[in-house]
N, C-alpha and C positions, 0 to 999 in steps of 0.2 A: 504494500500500500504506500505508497506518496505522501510525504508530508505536506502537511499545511500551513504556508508560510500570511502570517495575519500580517497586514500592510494597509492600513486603511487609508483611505483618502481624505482628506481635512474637508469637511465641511465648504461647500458652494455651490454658486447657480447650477451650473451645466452637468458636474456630473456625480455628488452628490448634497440632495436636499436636507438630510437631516430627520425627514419625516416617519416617525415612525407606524410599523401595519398594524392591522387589527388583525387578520392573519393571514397565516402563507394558503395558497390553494394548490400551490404546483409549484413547479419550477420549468425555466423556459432554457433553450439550451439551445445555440445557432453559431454556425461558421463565422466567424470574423474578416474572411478573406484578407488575411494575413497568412497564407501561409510558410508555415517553418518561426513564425513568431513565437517568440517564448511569451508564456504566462505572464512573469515579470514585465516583460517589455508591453504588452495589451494591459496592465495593469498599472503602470509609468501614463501611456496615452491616458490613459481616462482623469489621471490624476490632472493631465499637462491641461484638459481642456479650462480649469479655473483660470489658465492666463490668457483666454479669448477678451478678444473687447468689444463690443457691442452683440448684437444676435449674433448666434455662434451653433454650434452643435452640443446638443446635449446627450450624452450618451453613458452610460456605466454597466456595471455588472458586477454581480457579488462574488463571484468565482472568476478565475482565466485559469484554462489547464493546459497543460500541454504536455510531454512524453515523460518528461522527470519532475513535474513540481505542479504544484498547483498555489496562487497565491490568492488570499482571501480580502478583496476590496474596500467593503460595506459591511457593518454586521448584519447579519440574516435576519433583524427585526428591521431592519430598514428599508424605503421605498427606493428602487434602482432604475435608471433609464435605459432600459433594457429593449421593450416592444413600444416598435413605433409603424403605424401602417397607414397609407391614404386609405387603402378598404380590409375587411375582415371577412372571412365567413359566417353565416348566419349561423353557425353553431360557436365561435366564439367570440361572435357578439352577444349571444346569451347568456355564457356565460363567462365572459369577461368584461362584459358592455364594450364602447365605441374606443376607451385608451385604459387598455391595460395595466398599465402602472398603476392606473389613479384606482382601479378597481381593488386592489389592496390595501389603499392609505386607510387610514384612520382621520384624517382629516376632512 
């Protein structure tokens, strides 16, 4: 098994809010098209995007894995900018509604 190296990302806009869920339903899990990217290094970007300046990308994820490591971004009560889609299927518009992140905050 792979350890897990906890790295969190300091608090901000883009790629993490701070917000914490009410609860977990799932977990989402997609290619970054990065490949051959290490963990660390997709877990560096998410951090990098707090030095955007005006509208920007917002993007995160609680995990990055990759062959030997896995580092941990966000803690697992937190809200992460993970699923983002102009459309959804009417199966997980149901039961995620229309923006998935927001469908687990507690706020």
């Amino acid at each position: 098994m792979l350890p897990i190296t906890t790295d969190y990302i300091p608090v901000n806009k883009y790629s993490r809010a701070g917000m914490k869920l009410k609860a977990k339903r799932g977990i989402v899990m997609h290619y970054t098209a990065s490949p051959g990217a290490s963990a660390k290094n997709i877990s560096t970007y998410f951090a990098s995007l707090a030095q955007q300046v005006g509208k920007g990308r917002y993007a995160s994820a609680h995990y990055s894995v990759d062959r030997t490591s896995i580092y941990n971004s966000l803690p697992d009560d937190e809200l992460a900018y993970h699923c983002g889609s102009e459309t959804y299927t009417k199966e997980a518009v149901a039961r995620l509604g229309t923006y998935p992140n927001n469908k687990y905050g507690g706020y």
